[in-house]
N, C-alpha and C positions, 0 to 999 in steps of 0.2 A: 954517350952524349948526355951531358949536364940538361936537369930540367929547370929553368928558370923562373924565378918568383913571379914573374904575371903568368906562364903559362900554368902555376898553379891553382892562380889566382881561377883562372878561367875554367881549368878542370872541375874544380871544386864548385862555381857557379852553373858551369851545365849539369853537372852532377845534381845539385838542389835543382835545376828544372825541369830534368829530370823525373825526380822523382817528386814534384808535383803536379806532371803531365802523368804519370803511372799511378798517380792514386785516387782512391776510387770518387775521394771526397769534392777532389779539382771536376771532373766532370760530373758529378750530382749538383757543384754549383753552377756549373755551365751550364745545366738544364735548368737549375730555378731562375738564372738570368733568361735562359732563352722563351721559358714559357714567361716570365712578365714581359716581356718586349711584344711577346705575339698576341697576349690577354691585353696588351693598352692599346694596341690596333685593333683588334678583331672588337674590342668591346669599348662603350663609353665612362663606361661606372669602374673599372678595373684600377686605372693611374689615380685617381680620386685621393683626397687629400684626405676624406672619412674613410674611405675601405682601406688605405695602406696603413691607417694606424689602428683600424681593426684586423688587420692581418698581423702586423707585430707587433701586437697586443695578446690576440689568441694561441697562435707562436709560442706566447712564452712558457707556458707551462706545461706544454709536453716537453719543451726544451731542457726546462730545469731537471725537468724528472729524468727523461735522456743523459743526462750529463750523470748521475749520481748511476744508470742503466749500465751507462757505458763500461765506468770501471769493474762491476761485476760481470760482466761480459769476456773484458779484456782478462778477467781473472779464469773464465773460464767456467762459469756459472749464471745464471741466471734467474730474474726474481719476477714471478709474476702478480704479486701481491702489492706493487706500485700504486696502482687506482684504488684497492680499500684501505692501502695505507694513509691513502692522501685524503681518503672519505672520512674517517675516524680520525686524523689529526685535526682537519677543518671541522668535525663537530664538536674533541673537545676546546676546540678556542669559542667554539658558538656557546655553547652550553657554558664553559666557564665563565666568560662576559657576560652573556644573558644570567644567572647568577648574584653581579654585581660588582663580580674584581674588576680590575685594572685589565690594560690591554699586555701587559708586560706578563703577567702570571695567569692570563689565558696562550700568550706564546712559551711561554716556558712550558708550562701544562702540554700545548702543542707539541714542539719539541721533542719532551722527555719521552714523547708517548709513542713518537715514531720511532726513537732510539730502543727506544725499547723492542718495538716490533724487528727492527734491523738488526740490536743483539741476540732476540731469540733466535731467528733464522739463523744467525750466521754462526751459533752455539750448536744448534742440531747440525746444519750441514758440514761445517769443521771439526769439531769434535766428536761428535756421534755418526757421520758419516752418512748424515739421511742425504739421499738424490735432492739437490736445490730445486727441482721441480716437484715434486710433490712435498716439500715444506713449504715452498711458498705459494702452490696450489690451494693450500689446505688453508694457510694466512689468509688468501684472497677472501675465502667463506666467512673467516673466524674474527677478521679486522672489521667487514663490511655489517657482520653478525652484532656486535660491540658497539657500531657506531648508532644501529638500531635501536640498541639496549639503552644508551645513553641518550638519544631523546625521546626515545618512545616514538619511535619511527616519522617524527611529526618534522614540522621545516620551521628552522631558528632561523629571528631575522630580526629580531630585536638585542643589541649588543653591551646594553648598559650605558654605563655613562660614557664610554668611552668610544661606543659608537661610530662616531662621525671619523674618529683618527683612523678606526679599522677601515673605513670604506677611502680613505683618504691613501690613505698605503697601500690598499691595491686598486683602486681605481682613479689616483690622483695624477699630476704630470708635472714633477716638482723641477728639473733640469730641462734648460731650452723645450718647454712643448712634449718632451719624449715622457710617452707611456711608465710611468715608475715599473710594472712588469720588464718594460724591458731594459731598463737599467739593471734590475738587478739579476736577469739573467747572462748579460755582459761580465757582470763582479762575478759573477760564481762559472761563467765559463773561462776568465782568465784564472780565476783560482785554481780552475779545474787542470786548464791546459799547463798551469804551471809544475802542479802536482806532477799530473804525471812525466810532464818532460825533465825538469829538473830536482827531483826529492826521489829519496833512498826508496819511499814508501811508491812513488810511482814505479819504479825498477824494479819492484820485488813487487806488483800488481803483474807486470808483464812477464815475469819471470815465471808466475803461477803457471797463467795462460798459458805460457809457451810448454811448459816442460813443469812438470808439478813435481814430479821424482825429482828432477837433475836440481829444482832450487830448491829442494829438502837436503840434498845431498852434498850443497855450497853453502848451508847454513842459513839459511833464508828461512825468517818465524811463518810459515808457511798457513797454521790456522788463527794464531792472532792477525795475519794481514786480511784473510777470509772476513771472520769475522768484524772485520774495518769495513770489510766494502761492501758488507751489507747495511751496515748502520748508517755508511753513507748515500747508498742507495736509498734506505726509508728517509734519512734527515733529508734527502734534497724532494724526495714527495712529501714531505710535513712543511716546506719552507712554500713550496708551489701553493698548497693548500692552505697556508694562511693569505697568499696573494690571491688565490680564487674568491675566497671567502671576503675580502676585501673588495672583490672585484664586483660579484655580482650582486653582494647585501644578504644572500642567505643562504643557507647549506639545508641540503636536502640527503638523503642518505643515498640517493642516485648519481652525485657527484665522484669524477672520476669510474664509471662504469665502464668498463672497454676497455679503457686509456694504457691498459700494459700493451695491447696490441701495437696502438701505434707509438708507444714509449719505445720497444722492443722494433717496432721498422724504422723509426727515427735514427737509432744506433745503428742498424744493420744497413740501412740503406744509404748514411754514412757514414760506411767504410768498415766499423766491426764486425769481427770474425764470430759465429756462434761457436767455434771449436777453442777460442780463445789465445789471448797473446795478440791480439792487432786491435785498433780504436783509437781517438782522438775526441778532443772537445768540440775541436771545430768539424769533426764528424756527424757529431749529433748535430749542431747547433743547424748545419747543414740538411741533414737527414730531416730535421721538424719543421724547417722553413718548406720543403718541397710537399711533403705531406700536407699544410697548410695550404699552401698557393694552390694544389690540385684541391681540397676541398672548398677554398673559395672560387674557383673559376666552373665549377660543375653549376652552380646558381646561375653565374654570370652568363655562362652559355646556355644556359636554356638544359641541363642534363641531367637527368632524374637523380636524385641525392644518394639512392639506393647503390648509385655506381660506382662511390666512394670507396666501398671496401673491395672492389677488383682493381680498380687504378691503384690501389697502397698495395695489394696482395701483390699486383703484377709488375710493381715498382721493388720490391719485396727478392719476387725471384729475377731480376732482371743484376740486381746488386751482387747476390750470391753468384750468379752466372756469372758475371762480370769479376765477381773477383776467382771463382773457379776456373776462369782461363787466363789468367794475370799470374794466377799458382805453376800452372800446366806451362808456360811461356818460361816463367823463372826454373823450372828442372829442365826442362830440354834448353 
C-alpha cells in the first residue's frame, strides 16, 4: 500500500514532536515555566517588572559561558577554567582602559587573552594528550593567579575616557527596554545553535563526542576541531566578561568564582551528555534560566541562600537520571 504525501507529511510532524516531548531540554523548560507561574502566586515581588529584568539580566552570563561549555562537552571534554578565564579577560580590559586606551584595544586585549587561554588548553589536550580536566583545573589557578598579578590584587573601576560607553554596553538597554546582556546572548545563542545544526564544523563537534576513533577514521581533523572548541569555550567567557565588567563598573579578582560549577549544570541540566556527542544551544540557554529562577525565588521565599548549591546539585543529578533512563528506554 502506497504511503501518501500528507500521511508523510504527518509522520514527519509527530516524529518532530516527538522528539521534543523526548528531550530532556522541553521539560527543563516546562519546569522554568512551571516554577514562575507558581513564584507569581505564591509571591508579590516575583512577576515584578524590576525582578524579571534582573532575572534576565543575571541569566545572561552563565548563559553565554554555557553556550561556548556546551560545545566542548558535546566534544566530549570539559573546561573548568571558564570563571578565571572570564576573571583575567575582564581585568585585562579594566587595567587596559584604566591605562588610557580606548575601549576597542581594551576588548581586543580582552579577547586575545582568552584565545589565548583556550588555544593553550586545547594544544595540551589535543595534541599532547593531557586529561581536559586537569589542564584546565590547573588554568583555573593559573588564569585567576594572572589576573592578580595584573592589578595587584586591587579593584579597577576607573575606566578612562572611555568609561561611560563600557558601563553603557553592559549595563545599557539599547532595543525596546531589553537589557543589552540579553540581546547579545540571543546573537551568540542563534550563532551557536546555527553552528552546530547546520556547519561541517558543528558535525564534526558531534562526531568527536560520539565516537572519537570512528571520526579519525572518516577523516574528521579531529585535534584542530579540539582545539576550536576550546578557544571557543574561553572567547565566549572573555565576551561574558566584558558584559560583567560593563555591567557592574568594576572588576574584582573574585569575579566569576564558582561560576564553572554552574556554567557546567547550566549544559548538563540542559540536556548535555558529560560522556559526549549530545547538547544543544537551546540546552543551555535553558539549563541557566532554571539555575537562575531557583536562585532568585530562595530570597523570595524566605529560604536560606546557603540552599542554593543542593537545589543546582539535585537539579544536576535529577538531569543525568533523567537522561540515564531516556538511554535504558532507547536499547530495550
Amino acid at each position: 500500500m502506497a504511503i501518501t504525501l500528507d500521511q508523510t507529511i504527518q509522520q514527519r510532524e509527530r516524529s518532530w514532536l516527538s522528539q521534543q516531548i523526548g528531550s530532556q531540554t522541553f521539560w527543563v523548560l516546562l519546569a522554568v515555566i512551571g516554577a514562575c507561574l507558581f513564584l507569581s502566586f505564591a509571591t508579590d515581588s516575583f512577576a515584578t517588572t524590576k525582578n524579571l529584568y534582573n532575572i534576565t539580566r543575571n541569566v545572561t552570563f552563565v548563559a553565554i559561558v554555557a553556550l561556548g561549555m556546551t560545545l566542548v562537552i558535546i566534544s566530549g571534554g570539559i573546561d573548568l577554567s571558564v570563571g578565571s578565564t572570564l576573571c583575567l579577560a575582564s581585568m585585562v580590559l579594566a587595567v587596559t582602559m584604566h591605562a588610557g586606551y580606548g575601549i576597542g584595544t581594551g576588548i581586543a586585549a580582552s579577547l586575545a587573552t582568552a584565545l589565548a587561554i583556550g588555544a593553550f588548553n586545547g594544544i595540551l589536550i589535543a595534541y599532547l594528550g593531557f586529561p581536559p580536566f586537569v589542564v584546565t583545573l590547573g588554568m583555573l589557578s593559573v588564569a585567576r593567579s594572572l589576573a592578580m598579578v595584573a592589578s595587584n590584587n586591587t579593584v579597577v573601576f576607573e575606566f578612562g575616557p572611555d568609561h561611560q560607553t563600557l558601563l553603557s554596553l553592559g549595563g545599557g538597554a539599547y532595543v525596546f527596554g531589553i537589557a543589552n546582556p540579553v540581546i547579545y546572548m540571543i546573537v551568540l545563542a542563534l550563532i551557536t545553535g546555527y553552528v552546530l545544526r547546520w556547519t561541517r564544523f558543528g558535525r564534526y563537534v558531534y562526531a568527536i563526542g560520539g565516537n572519537e576513533h570512528a571520526a579519525t577514521l572518516t577523516g574528521v581533523p579531529v585535534k584542530p576541531i579540539k582545539v576550536a572548541v576550546y578557544m571557543i569555550s574561553a572567547l565566549a567567557a572573555g565576551i561574558a566578561g566584558i558584559i560583567q565588567t560593563g555591567w557592574l563598573g568594576a572588576v574584582t579578582t573574585n569575579i566569576g568564582a564558582g561560576m564553572e560549577l554552574q556554567v557546567i549544570a547550566a549544559a548538563v541540566i540542559g540536556g548535555a551528555n558529560l560522556a559526549g556527542g549530545i547538547g544543544t544551544a537551546a540546552g543551555a540557554l535553558v539549563g541557566a534560566a532554571l539555575i537562575e529562577v531557583i536562585r532568585n525565588s530562595l530570597g523570595l521565599l524566605g529560604i536560606n541562600a546557603f540552599w542554593q548549591g543542593t537545589f543546582i546539585g539535585g537539579a544536576i543529578i535529577l538531569a543525568v537520571l533523567f537522561d540515564r533512563i531516556r538511554t535504558l528506554r532507547l536499547k530495550n
